[in-house]
C-alpha positions in Angstrom: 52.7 -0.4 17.2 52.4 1.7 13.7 54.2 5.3 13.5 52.0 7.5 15.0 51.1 10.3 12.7 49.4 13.5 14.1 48.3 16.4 12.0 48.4 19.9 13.1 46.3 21.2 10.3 43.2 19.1 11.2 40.1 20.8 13.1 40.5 18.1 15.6 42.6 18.7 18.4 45.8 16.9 18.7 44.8 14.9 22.0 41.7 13.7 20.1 44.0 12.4 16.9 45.9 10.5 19.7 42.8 9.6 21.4 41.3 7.6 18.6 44.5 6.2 17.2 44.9 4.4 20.5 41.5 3.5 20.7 41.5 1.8 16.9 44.6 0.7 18.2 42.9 -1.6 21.1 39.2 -2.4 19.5 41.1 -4.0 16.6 43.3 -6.2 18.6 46.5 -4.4 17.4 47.1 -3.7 21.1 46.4 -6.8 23.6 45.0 -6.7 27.3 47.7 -6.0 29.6 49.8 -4.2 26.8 51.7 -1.2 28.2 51.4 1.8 26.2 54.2 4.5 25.8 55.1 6.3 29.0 53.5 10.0 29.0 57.1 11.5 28.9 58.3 9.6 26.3 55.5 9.9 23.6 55.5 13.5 24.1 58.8 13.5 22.4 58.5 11.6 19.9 55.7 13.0 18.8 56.7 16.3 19.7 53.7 17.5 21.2 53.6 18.7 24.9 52.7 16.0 27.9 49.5 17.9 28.5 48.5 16.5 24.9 49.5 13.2 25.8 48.0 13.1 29.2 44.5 14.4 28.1 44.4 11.6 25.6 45.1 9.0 28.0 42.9 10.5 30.5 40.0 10.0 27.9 40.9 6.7 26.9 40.8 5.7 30.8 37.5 7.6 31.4 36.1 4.9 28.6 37.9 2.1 29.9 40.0 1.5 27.0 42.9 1.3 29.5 43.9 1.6 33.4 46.7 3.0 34.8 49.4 1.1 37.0 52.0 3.5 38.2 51.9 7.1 38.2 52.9 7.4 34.4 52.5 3.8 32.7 49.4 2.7 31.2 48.0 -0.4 29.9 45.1 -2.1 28.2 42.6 -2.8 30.5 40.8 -6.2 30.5 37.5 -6.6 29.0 35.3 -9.9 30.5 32.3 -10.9 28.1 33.1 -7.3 25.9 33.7 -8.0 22.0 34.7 -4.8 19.9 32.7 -4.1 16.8 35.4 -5.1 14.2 36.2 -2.5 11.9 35.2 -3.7 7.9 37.9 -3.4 5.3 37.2 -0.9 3.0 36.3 -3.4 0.5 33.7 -5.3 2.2 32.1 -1.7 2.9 32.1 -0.9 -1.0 30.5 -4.1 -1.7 27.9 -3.7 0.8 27.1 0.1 -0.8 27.1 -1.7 -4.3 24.3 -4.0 -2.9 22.1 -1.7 -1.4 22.8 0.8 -4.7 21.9 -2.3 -8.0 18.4 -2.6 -7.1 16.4 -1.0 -10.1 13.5 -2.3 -9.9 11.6 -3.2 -6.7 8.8 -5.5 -7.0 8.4 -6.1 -3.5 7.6 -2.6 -2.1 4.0 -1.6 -2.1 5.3 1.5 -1.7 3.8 4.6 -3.5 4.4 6.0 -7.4 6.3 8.5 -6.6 3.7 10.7 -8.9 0.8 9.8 -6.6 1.1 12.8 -4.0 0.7 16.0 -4.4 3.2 17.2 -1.8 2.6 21.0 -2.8 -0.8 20.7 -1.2 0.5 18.8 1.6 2.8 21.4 2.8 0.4 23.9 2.7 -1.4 22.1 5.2 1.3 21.4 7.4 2.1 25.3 7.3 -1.5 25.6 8.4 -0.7 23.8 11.5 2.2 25.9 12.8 0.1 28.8 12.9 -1.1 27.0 16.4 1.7 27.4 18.0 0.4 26.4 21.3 -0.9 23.4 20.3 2.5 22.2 19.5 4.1 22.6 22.6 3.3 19.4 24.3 3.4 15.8 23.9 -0.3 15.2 22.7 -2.7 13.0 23.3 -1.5 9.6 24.0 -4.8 8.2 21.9 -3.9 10.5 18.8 -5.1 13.9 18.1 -9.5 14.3 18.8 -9.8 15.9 15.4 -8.2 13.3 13.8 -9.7 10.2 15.5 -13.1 12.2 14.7 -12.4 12.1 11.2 -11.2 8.4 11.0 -14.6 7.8 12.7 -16.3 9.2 9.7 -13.7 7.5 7.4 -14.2 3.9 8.7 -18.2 4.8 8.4 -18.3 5.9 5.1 -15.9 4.2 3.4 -15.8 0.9 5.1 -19.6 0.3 6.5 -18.3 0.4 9.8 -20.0 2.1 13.1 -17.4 3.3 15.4 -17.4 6.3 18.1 -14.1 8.4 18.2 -13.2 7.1 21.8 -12.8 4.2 20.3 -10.1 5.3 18.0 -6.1 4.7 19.1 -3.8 6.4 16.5 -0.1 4.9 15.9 2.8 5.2 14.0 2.3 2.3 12.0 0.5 -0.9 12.6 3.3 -3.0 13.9 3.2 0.0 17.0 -0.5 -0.5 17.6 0.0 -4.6 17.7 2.6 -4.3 20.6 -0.1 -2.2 22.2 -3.1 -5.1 21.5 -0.6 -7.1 22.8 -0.5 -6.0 26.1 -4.2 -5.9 26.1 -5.0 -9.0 24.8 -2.2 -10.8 27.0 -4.5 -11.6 30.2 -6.9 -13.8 28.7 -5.3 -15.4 25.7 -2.4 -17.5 25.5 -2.8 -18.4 21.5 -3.9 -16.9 18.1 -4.8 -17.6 15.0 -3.3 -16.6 12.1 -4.0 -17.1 8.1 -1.2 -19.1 6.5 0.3 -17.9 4.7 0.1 -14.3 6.1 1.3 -11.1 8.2 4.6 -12.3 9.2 5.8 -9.7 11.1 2.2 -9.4 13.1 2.9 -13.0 13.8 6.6 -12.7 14.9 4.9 -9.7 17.0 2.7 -12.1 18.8 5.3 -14.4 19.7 7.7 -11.9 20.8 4.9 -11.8 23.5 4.4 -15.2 24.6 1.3 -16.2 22.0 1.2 -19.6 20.6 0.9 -18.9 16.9 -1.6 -21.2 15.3 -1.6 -21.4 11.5 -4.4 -21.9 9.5 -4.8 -23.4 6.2 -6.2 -20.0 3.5 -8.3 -21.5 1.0 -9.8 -19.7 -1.8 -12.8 -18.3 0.4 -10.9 -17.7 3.2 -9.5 -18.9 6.1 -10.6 -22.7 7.1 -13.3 -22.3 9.5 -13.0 -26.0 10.7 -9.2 -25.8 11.2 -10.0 -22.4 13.6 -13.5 -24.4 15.8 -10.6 -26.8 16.2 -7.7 -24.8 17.2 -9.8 -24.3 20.4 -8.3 -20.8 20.5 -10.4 -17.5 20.9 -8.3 -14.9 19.1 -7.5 -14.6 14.9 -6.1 -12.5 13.0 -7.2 -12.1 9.4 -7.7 -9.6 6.6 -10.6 -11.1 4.9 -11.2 -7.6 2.4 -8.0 -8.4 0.5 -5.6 -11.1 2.5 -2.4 -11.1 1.8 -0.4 -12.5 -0.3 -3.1 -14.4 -1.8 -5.9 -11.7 -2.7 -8.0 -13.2 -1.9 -11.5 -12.2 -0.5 -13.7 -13.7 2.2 -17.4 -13.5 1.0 -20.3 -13.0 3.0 -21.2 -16.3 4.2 -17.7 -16.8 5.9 -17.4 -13.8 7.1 -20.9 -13.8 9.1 -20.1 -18.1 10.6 -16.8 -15.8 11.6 -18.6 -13.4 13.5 -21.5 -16.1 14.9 -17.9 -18.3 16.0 -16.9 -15.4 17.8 -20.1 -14.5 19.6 -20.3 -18.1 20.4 -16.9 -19.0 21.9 -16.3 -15.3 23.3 -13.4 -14.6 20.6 -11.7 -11.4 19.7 -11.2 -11.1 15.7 -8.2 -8.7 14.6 -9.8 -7.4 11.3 -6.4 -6.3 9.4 -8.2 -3.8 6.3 -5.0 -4.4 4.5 -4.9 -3.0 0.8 -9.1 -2.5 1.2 -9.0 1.1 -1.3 -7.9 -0.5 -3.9 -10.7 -2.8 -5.6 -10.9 -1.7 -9.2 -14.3 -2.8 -9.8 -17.6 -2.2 -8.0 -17.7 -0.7 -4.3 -14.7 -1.3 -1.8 -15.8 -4.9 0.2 -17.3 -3.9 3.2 -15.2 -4.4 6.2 -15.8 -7.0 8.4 -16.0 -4.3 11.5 -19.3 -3.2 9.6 -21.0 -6.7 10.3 -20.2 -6.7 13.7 -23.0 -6.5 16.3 -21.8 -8.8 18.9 -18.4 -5.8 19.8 -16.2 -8.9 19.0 -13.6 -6.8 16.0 -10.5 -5.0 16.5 -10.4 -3.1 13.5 -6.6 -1.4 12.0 -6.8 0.2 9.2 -3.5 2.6 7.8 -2.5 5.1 5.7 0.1 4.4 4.5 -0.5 3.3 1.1 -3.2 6.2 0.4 -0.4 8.6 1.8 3.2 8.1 1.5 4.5 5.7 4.2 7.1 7.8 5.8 4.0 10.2 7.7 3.4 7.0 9.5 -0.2 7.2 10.6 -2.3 4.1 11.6 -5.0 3.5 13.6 -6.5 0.8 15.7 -10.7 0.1 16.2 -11.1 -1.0 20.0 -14.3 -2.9 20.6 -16.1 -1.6 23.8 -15.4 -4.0 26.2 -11.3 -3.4 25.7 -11.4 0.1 26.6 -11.3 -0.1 30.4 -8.5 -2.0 29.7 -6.3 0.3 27.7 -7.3 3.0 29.8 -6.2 1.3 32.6 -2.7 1.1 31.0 -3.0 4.1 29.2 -0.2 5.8 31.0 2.2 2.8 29.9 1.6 3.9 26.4 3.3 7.3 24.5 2.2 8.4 21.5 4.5 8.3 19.1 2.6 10.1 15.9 3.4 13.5 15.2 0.5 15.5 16.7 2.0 18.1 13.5 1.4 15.8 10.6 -2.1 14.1 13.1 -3.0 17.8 12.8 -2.5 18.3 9.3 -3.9 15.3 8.2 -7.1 15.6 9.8 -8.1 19.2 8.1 -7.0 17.3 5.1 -9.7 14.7 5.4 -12.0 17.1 6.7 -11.5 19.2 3.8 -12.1 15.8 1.5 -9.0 15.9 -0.2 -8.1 12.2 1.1 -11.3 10.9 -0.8 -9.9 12.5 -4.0 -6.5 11.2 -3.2 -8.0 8.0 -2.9 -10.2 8.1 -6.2 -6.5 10.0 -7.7 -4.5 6.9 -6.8 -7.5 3.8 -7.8 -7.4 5.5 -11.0 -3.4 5.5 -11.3 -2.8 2.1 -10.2 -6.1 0.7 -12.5 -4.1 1.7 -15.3 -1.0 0.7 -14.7 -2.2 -2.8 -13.5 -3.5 -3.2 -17.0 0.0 -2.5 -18.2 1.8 -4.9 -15.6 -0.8 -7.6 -16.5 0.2 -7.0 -20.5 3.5 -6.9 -20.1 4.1 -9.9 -17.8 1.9 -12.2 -20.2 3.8 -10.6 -23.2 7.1 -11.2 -21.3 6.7 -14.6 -20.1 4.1 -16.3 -22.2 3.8 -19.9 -21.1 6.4 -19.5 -18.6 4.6 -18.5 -15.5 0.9 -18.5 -14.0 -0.4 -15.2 -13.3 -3.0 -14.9 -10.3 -5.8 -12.1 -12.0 -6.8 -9.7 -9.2 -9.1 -7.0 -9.6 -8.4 -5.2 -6.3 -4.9 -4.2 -4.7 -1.1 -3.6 -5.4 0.3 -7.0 -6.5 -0.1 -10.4 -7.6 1.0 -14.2 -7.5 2.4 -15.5 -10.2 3.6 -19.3 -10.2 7.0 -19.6 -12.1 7.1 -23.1 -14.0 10.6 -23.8 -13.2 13.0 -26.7 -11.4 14.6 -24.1 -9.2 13.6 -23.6 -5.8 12.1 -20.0 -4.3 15.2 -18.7 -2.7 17.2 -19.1 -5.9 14.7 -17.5 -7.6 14.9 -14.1 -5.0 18.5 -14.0 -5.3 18.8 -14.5 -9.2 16.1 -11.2 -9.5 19.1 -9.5 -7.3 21.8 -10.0 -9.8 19.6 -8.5 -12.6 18.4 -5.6 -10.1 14.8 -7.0 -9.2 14.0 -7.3 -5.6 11.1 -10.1 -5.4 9.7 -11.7 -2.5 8.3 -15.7 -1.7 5.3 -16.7 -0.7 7.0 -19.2 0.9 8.1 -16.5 3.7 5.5 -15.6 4.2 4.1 -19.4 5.7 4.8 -19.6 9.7 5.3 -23.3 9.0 7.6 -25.2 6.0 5.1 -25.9 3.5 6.4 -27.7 0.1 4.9 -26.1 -3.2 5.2 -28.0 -6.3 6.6 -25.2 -8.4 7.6 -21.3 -6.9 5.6 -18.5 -6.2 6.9 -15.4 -6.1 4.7 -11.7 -5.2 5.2 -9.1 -7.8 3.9 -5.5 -6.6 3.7 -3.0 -9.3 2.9 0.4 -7.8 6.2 1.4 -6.8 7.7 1.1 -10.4 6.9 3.6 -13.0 4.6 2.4 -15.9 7.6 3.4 -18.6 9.8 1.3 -16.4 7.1 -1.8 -16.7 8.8 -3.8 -19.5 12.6 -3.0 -19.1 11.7 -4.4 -15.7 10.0 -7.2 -16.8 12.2 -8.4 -19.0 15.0 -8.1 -16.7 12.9 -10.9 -14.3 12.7 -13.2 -17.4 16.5 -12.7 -18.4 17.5 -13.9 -14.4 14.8 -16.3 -14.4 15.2 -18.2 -17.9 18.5 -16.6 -19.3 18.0 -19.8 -21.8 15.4 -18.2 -23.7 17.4 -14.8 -23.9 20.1 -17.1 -25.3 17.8 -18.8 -28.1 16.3 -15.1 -29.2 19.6 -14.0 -29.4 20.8 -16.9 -31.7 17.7 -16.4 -33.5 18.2 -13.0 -34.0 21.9 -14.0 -35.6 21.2 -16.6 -37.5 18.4 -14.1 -39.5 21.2 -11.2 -40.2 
């Protein structure tokens, strides 16, 4: 056993210094099971310190189970069955792991928001708004989200996305992963499988399977999901996001989307409509979603927030088609609501107010323009080197990088140069081969005078032989 060393200048008290030296002691193995510790007496003074000190510790250190005591004044290290202590990391290991989290400089696989794209001034003066109800704020809230809020989404969904919905239809989340943990528990009693696009959602899948569904990949094509891989599947639920799937982009047209809806009405299926990305088409009218089309009450709709707002207010919401609601009702008081009714409260005068239209039409404009840059600089960058999937709506793209290495080296190459990138090969449920690596860029979290430097720094951990030839070039002409 080390020297003890106790300081009497420290704001903690001396019982507690001994306390946790014991106790760093044992969960680090220093001090084995069945190991007798000093006897009360004689630790007092050595240390100098009263037995009441002494005592106090080890009465703490017993109250945790950290030891036991076997005679009136002998202690030892109690035995722990099945326990393993967190092991302490050296201070090194720590540093390195602060170093990792700290070198990313560019993250192209956040769809987070510019950071210019809110006006948080405006923001705050509608949450002060909402304080001056102070009575409203007193309880939990409404376990289906706010009434003025869900009203406004209903409006929302109508006018923006073609789609008829009633405000008792409206749950309110915080976030969509939330909302599917509720649909699960809804859904559960007469399904056993679903559907999903591949590649797609993978946490929505993981969600499902977490609950007992069978996860049933189906093959994305350029129009969609394969409708003969689905009639064949013999299951009754799918999830999609035919307005803007991701990570291909790519949109389901009309035709597919109404042999969906006829599939549905035929077999009895529930379709979970994700609207992922749907604001952001920079051409034409948003694509109608597919809750618009739906006459038959076969669509779960979710739509979120979080990329018109910034992500941390996390606010989603979830379409229920008629016939589910006795069911979540009936279960209703198994759910809380975890939203802040203060931010549900704010955001709804907000809307009502029309300021989340103009935040809309604020951000399409910001992120048209600086996809034309991104598009510019990657084909500048790269040339011949990669494939770049055009996209006219949304935050990101595919490109296909013409190289020998595989996917994951890829990823962790960006790392060392201070990209963060993400696979589309993570985002399959099953293994599925590609002939060269595709990797999804999203460009709305980095600034547009960041957009080459960032770039660049891709194509020096990507093909740091052509940074080598330009350099000798660049010699061999001085």
């Amino acid at each position: 056993m080390e020297l003890i060393m106790l300081s009497p200048d420290s704001k903690e008290p001396l019982y507690i210094q001994l306390y946790k030296y014991f106790k760093s002691e044992i969960e680090n193995s220093r001090l084995g099971e069945g190991e007798k510790l000093p006897s009360i007496r004689g630790l007092a003074k050595s240390l100098a310190v009263s037995k009441i000190t002494v005592e106090k510790a080890y009465q703490q250190l017993m109250s945790e189970g950290y030891i036991e005591n076997c005679d009136r004044s002998r202690y030892r290290v109690n035995k722990f069955e099945g326990i393993v202590f967190k092991i302490a990391w050296p201070a090194e290991i720590q540093a390195a792991g602060k170093r990792e989290e700290s070198k990313v400089l560019y993250d192209f696989a956040s769809g987070e928001m510019d950071r210019d794209g809110f006006n948080f001034s405006l923001w705050k003066r509608y949450i002060s708004k909402v304080f001056l109800n102070k009575e409203r704020l007193m309880g939990y809230g409404s376990i289906q989200g706010e009434e003025e809020l869900r009203s406004e989404i209903a409006r929302y969904v109508h006018n923006s996305r073609g789609g008829k919905v009633h405000k008792e239809q409206i749950i309110v989340g915080p976030g969509v992963q939330s909302l599917l943990n509720m649909l699960c528990s809804i859904l559960k009693a007469d399904n056993c499988s679903i559907a999903f696009e591949e590649p797609g959602f993978k946490n929505g899948r993981h969600i499902f399977a977490d609950h007992g569904f069978q996860i049933i990949p189906i093959e994305m094509k350029p129009d969609g999901m394969n409708m003969d891989e689905l009639v064949a599947s013999k299951t009754r639920l799918v999830y999609i996001s035919p307005s803007h799937q991701f990570p291909t982009g790519y949109i389901m047209p009309i035709g597919k989307r109404n042999r969906l809806l006829r599939w549905a009405e035929e077999v009895g299926a529930a379709i979970i409509e994700d609207d992922y990305d749907s604001e952001f088409r920079y051409f034409g009218r948003p694509i109608p979603a597919l809750k618009g089309l739906d006459s038959g009450d076969n669509v779960v709709y979710l739509g979120s927030f979080s990329k018109v707002m910034p992500p941390s207010m996390r606010i989603s919401f979830m379409v229920l088609p008629d016939r589910l609601l006795p069911v979540y009702h009936k279960n209703s008081t198994l759910y809380n609501q975890a939203a802040s009714t203060i931010e549900q409260l704010a955001l709804a005068k907000f809307m009502a107010d029309g300021h989340l239209d103009r935040q809309i039409r604020r951000l399409r404009k910001l992120y048209y323009e600086k996809s034309l840059v991104f598009f510019d600089v990657l084909r500048q960058v790269f040339g011949e080197r990669i494939e770049v999937n055009d996209t006219e709506s949304g935050l990101h793209t595919l490109i296909t990088v013409k190289s020998d290495r595989k996917a994951r080296e890829l990823v962790d190459r960006a790392m060392l140069k201070g990209c963060r990138v993400a696979s589309v090969q993570d985002y399959y449920w099953e293994n599925i081969p590609e002939e060269h690596p595709r990797i999804i860029l999203y460009f709305s979290k980095i600034p547009a005078g960041d957009m080459l430097r960032a770039v660049q720094a891709l194509k020096e951990a990507w093909f740091p032989e052509d940074t080598r030839i330009t350099a000798e070039a660049c010699g061999n002409s001085l």
